[in-house]
C-alpha angles and dihedrals in degrees: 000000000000090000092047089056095042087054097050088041081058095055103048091052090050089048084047095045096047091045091049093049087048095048088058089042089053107046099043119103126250090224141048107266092233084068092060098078110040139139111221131197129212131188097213118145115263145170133217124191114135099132085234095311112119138193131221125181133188119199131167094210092190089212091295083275087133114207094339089076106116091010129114095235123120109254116218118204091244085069091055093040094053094043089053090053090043098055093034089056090041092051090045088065100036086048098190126187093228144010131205108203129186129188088018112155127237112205083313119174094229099061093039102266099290114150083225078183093049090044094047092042082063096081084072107288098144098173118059122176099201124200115188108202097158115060110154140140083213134009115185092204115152095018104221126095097029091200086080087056092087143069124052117306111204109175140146147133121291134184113210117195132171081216129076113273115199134171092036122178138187116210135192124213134212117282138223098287100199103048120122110266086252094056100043085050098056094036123094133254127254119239143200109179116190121187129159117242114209106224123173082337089302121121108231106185103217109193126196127205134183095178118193121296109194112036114047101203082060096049087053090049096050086042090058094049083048101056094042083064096043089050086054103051095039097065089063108031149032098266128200116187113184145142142078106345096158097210122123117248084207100052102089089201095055119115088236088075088071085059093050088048093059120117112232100015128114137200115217115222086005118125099176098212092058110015109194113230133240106184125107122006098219095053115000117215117149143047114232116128112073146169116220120186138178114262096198093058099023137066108209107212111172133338135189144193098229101219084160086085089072121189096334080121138014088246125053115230126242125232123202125185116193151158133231113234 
């Protein structure tokens, strides 16, 4: 009986042991921390002529993985390959100055190792402020089919620009304070990424957000921290805040409606009576990406929810064309 016990005893130390070498496998990151938060320069072949009328997008690009993101379907890499042209040939029209991206890939496993920044900035973004916030060995997110599981994921948020960006910063937000520890190793971290754009001399903050999906009291929380920032910046420059803030421009509760009740504050392609939705691409039922801007600083000219982009990703982008006073 005793040797019985002791080889039972054996095994479940060996389970444990490899579980626990898995685990911090698992959870450690594939790059050095210091490359998370970086501003790049290309040298790609651009042209600028806007007659002082610029053009700033938001998309949360959802890893071009279209309407599987999130979904437990396998993702084959034509999917990825035909989302990429799709976006490249639909920026290419809309030409913006610069993009705000969130949930964009670097080289990530689970989209087949394509730098999707890298491939975009070729159109002739030459200055890129990157902001890693995904950095595994093995995410189990979603969790079917486990063969996706594997293989680094390197992912973030990045704002591309054909105009100097300069005192960029990378922050990270609070996170979900009551996930099991092996969640909270293996999840993402929030981001808010500020840089400064130079446009006609003049310093425009441009600030990007991907606020928390899953636990409302954190995505307030993260919100808060947020608009303190956005209030600072917004004595002294012209401020653009915009991105994924999922949180519902219908819901009367939702943390967003402070945003909509501040003086001196616009929302580019919003028409409060009748917001147009931009989640998700198949059936689009709610409002949560924005672009907020300062009116004080800040002529707001046109604005458009881009549906052209199609299902490329689960959310559309917005565009915003504007003026500096």
């Amino acid at each position: 009986m005793k040797s019985i016990f002791r080889v039972v005893l054996r095994i479940l130390l060996l389970v444990v042991s490899l579980a626990t070498v898995f685990f911090f496998w698992a959870s450690s990151p594939t790059m050095d921390e210091a490359e998370y938060a970086k501003i790049i320069t290309h040298n790609y072949n651009t042209t600028i002529d806007n007659d002082s009328i610029y053009s700033i997008v938001t998309y949360n690009i959802g890893y071009l993985s279209g309407m599987t993101n999130n979904r437990a379907v396998a993702k084959p890499k034509e999917l990825f390959d035909g989302n990429l042209k799709k976006v490249v040939k639909e920026i290419q029209k809309v030409n913006p100055d610069i993009l705000a991206f969130q949930e964009i890939d670097y080289n990530a496993a689970r989209s087949y190792e394509v730098n999707q920044e890298e491939e975009i900035a070729k159109l002739g973004y030459n200055y890129v402020a990157r902001g890693v916030n995904w950095d595994e060995h093995y995410v189990p997110f979603p969790y079917w089919p486990p063969s996706m599981h594997f293989g680094k994921i390197v992912s973030g948020q990045s704002i591309l620009s054909k105009y100097e960006l300069k005192d960029y910063q990378r922050i990270v937000l609070e996170r979900v304070a009551d996930n099991p520890f092996y969640r909270d190793a293996l999840y993402l971290d929030r981001l808010v990424q500020v840089a400064k754009v130079v446009l006609e001399g003049k310093e425009v903050v441009v600030i990007n957000l991907h606020l928390e999906a899953f636990d409302k009291p954190t995505r307030v929380r993260q919100f808060e921290y947020v608009l303190s920032l956005f209030n600072k910046y917004k004595e002294e420059y012209p401020t653009i805040l915009l991105g994924d803030f999922n949180s519902k421009a219908r819901d009367n509760k939702a943390i967003i409606q402070k945003m909509f009740e501040m003086d001196g504050v616009g929302n580019g392609a919003f028409s409060s009576e009748n917001p147009e939705n931009t989640f998700d691409t198949k059936d689009p039922v709610e409002r949560i990406d924005y672009i907020f801007y300062t009116e004080n600083t800040i002529e707001y000219v046109d604005g458009s929810v881009l549906n052209e982009f199609g299902q490329a990703s689960d959310h559309f982008p917005i565009e915003m064309k504007f003026r500096l006073k």
